[in-house]
C-alpha positions as CSV (number, residue, x, y, z in Angstrom):
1,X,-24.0,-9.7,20.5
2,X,-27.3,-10.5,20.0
3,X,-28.9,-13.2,18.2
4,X,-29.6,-13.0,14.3
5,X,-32.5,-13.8,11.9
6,X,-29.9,-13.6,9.3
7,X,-27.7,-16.8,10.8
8,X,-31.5,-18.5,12.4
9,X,-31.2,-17.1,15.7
10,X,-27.9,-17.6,16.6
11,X,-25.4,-14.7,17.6
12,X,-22.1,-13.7,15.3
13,X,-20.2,-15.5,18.3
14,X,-21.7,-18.9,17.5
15,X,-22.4,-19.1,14.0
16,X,-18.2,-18.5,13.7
17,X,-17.4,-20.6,16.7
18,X,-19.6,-23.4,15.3
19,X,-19.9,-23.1,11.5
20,X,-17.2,-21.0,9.8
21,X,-15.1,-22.9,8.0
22,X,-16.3,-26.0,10.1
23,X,-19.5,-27.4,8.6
24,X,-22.6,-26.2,6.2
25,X,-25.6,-24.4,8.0
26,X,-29.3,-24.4,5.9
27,X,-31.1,-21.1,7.7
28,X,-35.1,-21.5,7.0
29,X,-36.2,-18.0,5.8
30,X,-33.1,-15.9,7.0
31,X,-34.9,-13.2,5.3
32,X,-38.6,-13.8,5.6
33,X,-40.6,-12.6,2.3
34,X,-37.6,-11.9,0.5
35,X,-37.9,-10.6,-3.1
36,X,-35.4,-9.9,-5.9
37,X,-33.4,-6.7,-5.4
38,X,-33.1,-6.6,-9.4
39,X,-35.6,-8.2,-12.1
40,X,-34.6,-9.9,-14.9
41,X,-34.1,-7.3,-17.4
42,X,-32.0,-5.0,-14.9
43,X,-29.8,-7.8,-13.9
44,X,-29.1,-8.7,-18.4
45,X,-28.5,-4.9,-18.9
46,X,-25.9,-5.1,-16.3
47,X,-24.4,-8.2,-17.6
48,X,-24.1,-6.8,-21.2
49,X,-21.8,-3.9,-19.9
50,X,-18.1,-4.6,-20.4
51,X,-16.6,-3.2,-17.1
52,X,-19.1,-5.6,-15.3
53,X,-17.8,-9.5,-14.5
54,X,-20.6,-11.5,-16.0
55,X,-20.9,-15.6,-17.6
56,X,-23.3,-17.2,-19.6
57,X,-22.8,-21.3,-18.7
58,X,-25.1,-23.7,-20.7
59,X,-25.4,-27.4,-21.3
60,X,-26.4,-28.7,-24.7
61,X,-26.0,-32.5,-25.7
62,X,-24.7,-33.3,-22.2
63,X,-22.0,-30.6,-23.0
64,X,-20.7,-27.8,-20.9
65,X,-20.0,-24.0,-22.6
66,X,-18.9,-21.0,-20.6
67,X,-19.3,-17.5,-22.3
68,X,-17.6,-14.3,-20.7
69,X,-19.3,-11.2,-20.5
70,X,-20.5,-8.7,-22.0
71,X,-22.9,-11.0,-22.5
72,X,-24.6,-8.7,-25.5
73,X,-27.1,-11.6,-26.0
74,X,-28.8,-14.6,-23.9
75,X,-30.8,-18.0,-24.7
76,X,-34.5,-17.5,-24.9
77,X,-35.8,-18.2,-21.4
78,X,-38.1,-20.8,-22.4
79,X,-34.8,-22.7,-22.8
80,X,-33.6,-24.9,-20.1
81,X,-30.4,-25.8,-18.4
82,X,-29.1,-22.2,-18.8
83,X,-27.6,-19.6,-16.0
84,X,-26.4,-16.2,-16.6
85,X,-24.1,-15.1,-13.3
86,X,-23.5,-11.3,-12.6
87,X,-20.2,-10.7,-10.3
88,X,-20.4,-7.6,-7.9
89,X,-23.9,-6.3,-8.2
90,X,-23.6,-4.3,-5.4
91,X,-21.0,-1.9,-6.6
92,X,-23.9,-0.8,-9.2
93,X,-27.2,-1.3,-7.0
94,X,-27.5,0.5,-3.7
95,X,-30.2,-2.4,-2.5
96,X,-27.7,-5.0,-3.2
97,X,-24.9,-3.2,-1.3
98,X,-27.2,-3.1,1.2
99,X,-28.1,-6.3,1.6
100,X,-24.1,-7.3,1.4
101,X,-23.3,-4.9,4.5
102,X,-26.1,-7.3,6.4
103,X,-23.0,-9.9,6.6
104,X,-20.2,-7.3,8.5
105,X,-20.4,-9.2,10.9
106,X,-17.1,-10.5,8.8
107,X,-14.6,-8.0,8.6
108,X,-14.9,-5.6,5.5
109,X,-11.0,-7.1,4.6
110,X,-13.1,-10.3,4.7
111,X,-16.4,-9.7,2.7
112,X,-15.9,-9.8,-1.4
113,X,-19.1,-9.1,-3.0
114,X,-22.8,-10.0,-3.9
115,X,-23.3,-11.9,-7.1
116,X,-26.6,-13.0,-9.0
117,X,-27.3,-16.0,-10.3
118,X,-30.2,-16.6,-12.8
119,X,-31.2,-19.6,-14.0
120,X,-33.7,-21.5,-16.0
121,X,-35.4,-24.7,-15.3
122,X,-32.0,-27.5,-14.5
123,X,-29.9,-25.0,-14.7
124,X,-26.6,-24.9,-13.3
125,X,-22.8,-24.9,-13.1
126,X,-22.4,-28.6,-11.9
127,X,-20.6,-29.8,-9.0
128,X,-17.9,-28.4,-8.0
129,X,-16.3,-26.6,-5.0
130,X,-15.1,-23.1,-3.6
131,X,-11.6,-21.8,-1.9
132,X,-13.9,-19.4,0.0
133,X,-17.1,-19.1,2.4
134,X,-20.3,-18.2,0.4
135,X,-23.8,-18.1,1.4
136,X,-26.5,-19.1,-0.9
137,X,-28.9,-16.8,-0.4
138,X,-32.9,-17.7,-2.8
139,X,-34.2,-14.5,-3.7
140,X,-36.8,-15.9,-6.5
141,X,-37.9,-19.5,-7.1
142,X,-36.5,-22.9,-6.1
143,X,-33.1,-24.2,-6.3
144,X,-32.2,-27.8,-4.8
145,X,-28.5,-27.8,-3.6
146,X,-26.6,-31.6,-2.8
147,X,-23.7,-31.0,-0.9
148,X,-21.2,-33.4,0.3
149,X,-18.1,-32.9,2.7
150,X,-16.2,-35.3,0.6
151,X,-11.8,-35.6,0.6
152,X,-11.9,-36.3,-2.9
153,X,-11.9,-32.7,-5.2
154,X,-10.6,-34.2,-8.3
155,X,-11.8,-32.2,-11.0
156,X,-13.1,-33.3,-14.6
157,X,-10.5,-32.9,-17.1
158,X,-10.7,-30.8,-20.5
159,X,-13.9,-28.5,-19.4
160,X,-14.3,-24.6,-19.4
161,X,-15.6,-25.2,-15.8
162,X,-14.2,-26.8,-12.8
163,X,-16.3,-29.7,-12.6
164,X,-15.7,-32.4,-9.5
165,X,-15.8,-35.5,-11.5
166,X,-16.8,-38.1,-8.4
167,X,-19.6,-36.2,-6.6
168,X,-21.2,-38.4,-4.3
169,X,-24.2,-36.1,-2.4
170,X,-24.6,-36.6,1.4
171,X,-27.3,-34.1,1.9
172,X,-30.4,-32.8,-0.6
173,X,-32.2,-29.1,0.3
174,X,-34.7,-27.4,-1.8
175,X,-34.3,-23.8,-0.7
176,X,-37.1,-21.4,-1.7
177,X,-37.0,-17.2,-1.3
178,X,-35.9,-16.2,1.5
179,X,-33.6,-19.5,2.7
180,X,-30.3,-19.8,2.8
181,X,-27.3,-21.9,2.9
182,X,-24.0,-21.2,4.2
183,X,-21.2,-23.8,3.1
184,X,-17.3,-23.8,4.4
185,X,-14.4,-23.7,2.1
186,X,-14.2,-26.8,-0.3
187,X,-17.4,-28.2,0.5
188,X,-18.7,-29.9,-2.3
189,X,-21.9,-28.6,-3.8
190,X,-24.7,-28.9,-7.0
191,X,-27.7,-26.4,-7.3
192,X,-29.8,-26.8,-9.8
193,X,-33.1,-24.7,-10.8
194,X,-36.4,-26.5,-10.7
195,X,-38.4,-23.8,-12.5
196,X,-36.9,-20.3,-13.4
197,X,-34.8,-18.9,-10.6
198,X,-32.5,-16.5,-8.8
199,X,-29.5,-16.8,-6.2
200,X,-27.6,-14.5,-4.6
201,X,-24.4,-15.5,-3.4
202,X,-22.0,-13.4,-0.9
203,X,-19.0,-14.3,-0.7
204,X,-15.8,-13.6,0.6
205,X,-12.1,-12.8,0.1
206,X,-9.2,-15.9,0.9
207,X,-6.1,-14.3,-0.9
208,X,-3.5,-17.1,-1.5
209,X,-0.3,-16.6,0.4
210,X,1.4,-16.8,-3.3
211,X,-0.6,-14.0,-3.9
212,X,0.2,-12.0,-1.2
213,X,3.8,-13.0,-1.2
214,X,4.2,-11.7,-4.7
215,X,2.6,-8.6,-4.3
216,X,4.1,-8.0,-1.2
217,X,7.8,-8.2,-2.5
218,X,6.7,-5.4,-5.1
219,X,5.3,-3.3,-2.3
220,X,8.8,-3.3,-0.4
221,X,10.7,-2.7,-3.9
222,X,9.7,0.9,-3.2
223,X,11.3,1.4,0.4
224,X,14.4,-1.1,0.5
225,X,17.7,1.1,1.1
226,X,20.7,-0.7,0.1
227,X,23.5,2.0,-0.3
228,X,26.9,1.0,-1.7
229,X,27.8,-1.4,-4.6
230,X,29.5,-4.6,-5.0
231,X,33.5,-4.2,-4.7
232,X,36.0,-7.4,-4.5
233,X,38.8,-5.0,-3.5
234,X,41.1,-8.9,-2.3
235,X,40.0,-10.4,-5.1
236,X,41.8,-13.6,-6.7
237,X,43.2,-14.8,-9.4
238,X,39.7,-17.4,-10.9
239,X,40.5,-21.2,-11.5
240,X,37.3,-21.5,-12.8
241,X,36.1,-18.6,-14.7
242,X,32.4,-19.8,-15.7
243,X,31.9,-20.4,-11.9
244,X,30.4,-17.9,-9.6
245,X,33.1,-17.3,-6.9
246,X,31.9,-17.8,-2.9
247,X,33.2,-14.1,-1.7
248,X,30.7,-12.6,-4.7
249,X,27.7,-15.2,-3.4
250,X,29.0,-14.7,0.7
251,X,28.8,-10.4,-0.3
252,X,25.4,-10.3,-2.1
253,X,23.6,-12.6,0.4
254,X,25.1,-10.6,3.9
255,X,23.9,-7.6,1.4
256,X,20.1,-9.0,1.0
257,X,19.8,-10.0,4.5
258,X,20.0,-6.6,5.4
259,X,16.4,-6.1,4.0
260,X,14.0,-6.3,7.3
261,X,10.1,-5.6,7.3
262,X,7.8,-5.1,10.0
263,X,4.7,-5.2,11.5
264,X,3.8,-1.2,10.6
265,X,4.9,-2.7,6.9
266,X,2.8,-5.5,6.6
267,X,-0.1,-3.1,7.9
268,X,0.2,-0.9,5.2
269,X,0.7,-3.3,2.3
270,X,-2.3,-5.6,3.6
271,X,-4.6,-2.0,4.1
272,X,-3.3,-0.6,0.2
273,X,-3.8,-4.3,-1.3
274,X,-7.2,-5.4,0.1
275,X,-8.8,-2.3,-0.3
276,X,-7.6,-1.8,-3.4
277,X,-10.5,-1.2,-6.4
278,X,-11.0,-4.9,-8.3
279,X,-9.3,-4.0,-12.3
280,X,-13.1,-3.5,-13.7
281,X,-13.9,-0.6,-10.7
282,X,-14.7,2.7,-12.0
283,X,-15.1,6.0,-10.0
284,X,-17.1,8.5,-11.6
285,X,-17.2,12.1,-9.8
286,X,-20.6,14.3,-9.7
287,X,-20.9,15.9,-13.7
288,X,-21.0,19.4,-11.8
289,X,-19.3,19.2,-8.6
290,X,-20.0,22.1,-5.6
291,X,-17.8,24.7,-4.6
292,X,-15.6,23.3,-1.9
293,X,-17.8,25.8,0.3
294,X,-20.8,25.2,-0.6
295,X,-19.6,21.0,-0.6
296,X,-18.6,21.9,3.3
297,X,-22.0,23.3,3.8
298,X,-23.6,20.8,2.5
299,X,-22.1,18.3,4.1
300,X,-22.6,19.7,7.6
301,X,-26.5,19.6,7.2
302,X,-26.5,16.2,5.1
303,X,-23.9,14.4,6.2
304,X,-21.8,12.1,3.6
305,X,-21.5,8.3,2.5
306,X,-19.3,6.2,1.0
307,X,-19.8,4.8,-2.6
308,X,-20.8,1.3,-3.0
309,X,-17.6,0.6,-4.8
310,X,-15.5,2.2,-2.4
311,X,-13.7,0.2,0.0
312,X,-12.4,2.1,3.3
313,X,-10.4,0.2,6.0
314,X,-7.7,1.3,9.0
315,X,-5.5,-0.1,12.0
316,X,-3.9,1.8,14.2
317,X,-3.2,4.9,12.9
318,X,-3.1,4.5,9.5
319,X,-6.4,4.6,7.5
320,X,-7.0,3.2,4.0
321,X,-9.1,4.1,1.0
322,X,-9.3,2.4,-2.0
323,X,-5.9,1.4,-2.3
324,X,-4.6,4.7,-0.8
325,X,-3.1,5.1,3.0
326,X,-2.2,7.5,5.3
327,X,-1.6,8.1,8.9
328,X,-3.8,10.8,10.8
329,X,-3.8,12.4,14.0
330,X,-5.7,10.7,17.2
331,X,-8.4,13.5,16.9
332,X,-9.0,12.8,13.0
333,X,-9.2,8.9,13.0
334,X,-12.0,9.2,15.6
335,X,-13.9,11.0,12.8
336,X,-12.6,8.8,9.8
337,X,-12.9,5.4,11.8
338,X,-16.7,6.5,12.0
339,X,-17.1,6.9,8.1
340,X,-15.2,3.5,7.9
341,X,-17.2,1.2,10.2
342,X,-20.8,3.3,9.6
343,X,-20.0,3.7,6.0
344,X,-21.4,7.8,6.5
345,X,-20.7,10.7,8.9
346,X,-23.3,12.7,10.1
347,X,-23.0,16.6,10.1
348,X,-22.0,16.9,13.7
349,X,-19.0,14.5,13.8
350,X,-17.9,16.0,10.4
351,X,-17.6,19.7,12.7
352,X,-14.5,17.9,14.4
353,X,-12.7,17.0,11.2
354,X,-9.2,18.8,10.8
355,X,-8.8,21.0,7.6
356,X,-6.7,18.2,6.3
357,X,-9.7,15.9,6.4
358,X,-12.1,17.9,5.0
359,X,-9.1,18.4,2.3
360,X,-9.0,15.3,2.1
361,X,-12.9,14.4,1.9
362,X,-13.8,17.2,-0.8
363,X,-11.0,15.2,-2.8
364,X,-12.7,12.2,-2.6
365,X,-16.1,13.7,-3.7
366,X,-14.6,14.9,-6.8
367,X,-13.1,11.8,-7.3
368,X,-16.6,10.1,-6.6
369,X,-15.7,7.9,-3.7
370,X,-17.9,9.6,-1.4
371,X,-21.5,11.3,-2.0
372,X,-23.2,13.6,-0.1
373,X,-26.0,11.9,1.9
């Protein structure tokens, strides 16, 4: 692998074998004359639309308040110690989702999303900490982050935020546009603006096991096969009617033990679940679709691409899409894998697709999650 500006020289291989989720890493102009993707006035508009994830977090009197979007209207921004943060900007700006793909050097079932933070002069959201790996990426401005690797995460009681109430900073950074700061799990941190400014944060996904348990149990309700029903053909007179008898308890649990899962199973739940669309995702097909001959033609010479809000992921032979999977042939996952990992095909792999994929792909045109390049 070969070294990247992007992690200050250093290659995939030793950023993760020395940083993730070991210790903080400032990188000095990652992204040398970086400028803002989105200006101020693009970034509001998106924040005052109600299927985006927005917050408006200010301090008044030495007291916090959090607003949830749509954030319809915002402080003037004369006014200090205010921050407006925008969740998943790049599943509605093509630069952004751009600039998120830079970091797949993580595994797309890793990588969450890109989100903006504005803020004026000492603004902020206060100490505190994150279950997940983020990097602090200055796009406009100045922002001075204290962070601290400290045990104790005890949280300030009675707040709309999660505020660590004994931060004690070990380090101090003023990162400017174009630096960057990558932080573990639960590493304490505080950035605040010194002037008007803009962050861009990527992070990335740490389901909780509870999570995943859960939903996983609901995924297996569909395919558990338990034939029969409960019979107590010997059964006894009951001494105790109120109490459950032991053959009932002995017969149900012999019953549930029967139900077994997999390695093919937990492949397919994990595929449908993480690349399913977050609850505010909306697909919006072409307003005048082609033909599904003229989209095949059109698609030979121009090749296609997935949507920024579309998620596509596979192992083995199964392939998923947005919360969708299905298992294709050797010949068509060469082709699929391709739009997967690249994100587009090209004209001349798309020749080897199987009727069933181009099926399949004209589908998810209509459906808008795929575009014609």
């Amino acid at each position: 692998m070969k070294k990247l500006q992007l992690l200050g020289n250093l290659t995939p291989a030793t950023f993760l074998r020395n940083y993730w989720h070991k210790q903080p890493l400032l990188i000095r102009q990652a992204i040398p004359n970086f400028k803002p993707l989105l200006k101020f006035d693009k970034l509001a508009a998106l924040a005052s639309q109600n299927y985006v994830e927005s917050r408006l977090i200010t301090m008044n009197d030495g007291q916090w308040d959090l607003q949830h979007g749509p954030l319809t209207t915002l402080p003037p921004r004369t006014q200090r110690e205010w921050t407006m943060l925008v969740q998943g900007v790049n599943l509605y700006d093509e630069r952004a989702d751009e600039l998120l793909r830079q970091f797949r050097f993580i595994a797309d079932a890793r990588l969450d999303d890109l989100m903006i933070s504005y803020a004026t002069d000492g603004g902020g959201v206060g100490p505190h900490f994150d279950s997940y790996d983020v990097f602090l990426l200055q796009a406009h401005g100045k922002r001075r982050w204290r962070i601290s690797a400290q045990q104790d995460l005890t949280l300030v009681e009675g707040l709309p935020l999660k505020i660590l109430a004994n931060f004690e900073p070990e380090q101090e950074f003023v990162l400017e546009p174009g630096d960057m700061l990558y932080l573990p799990p639960h590493y304490a941190h505080d950035g605040v603006a010194e002037g008007e400014c803009m962050t861009y944060s990527i992070g990335f996904r740490a389901p909780a096991f509870q999570e995943l348990g859960e939903n996983f149990l609901q995924f297996m309700a569909d395919s558990i096969d338990l034939p029969g029903r409960y019979a107590d053909p010997d059964l006894q007179p009951a001494k105790n009617p109120a109490e459950i008898p032991r053959d009932m308890l002995t017969t149900v649990l012999e019953e549930l033990n029967k139900v077994r899962w997999d390695e093919e199973d937990v492949t397919v739940f994990l595929g449908e679940h993480l690349s399913e669309p977050k609850h505010n995702v909306f697909f919006t097909g072409p307003a005048r679709p082609l033909t599904v001959g003229r989209f095949n033609e059109t698609a030979a010479k121009r090749g296609l691409k997935l949507s920024p809000k579309t998620l596509m992921l596979y192992r083995g032979k199964h392939v998923f899409i947005n919360g969708e999977s299905f298992a294709v042939s050797r010949l068509d996952k060469v082709v699929l894998d391709v739009l997967a990992d690249q994100r587009r095909l090209d004209g001349a792999l798309l020749a080897q697709a199987s009727d069933d994929v181009l099926e399949a792909l004209y589908t998810w045109y209509q459906d808008g999650w795929i575009e014609l390049s």
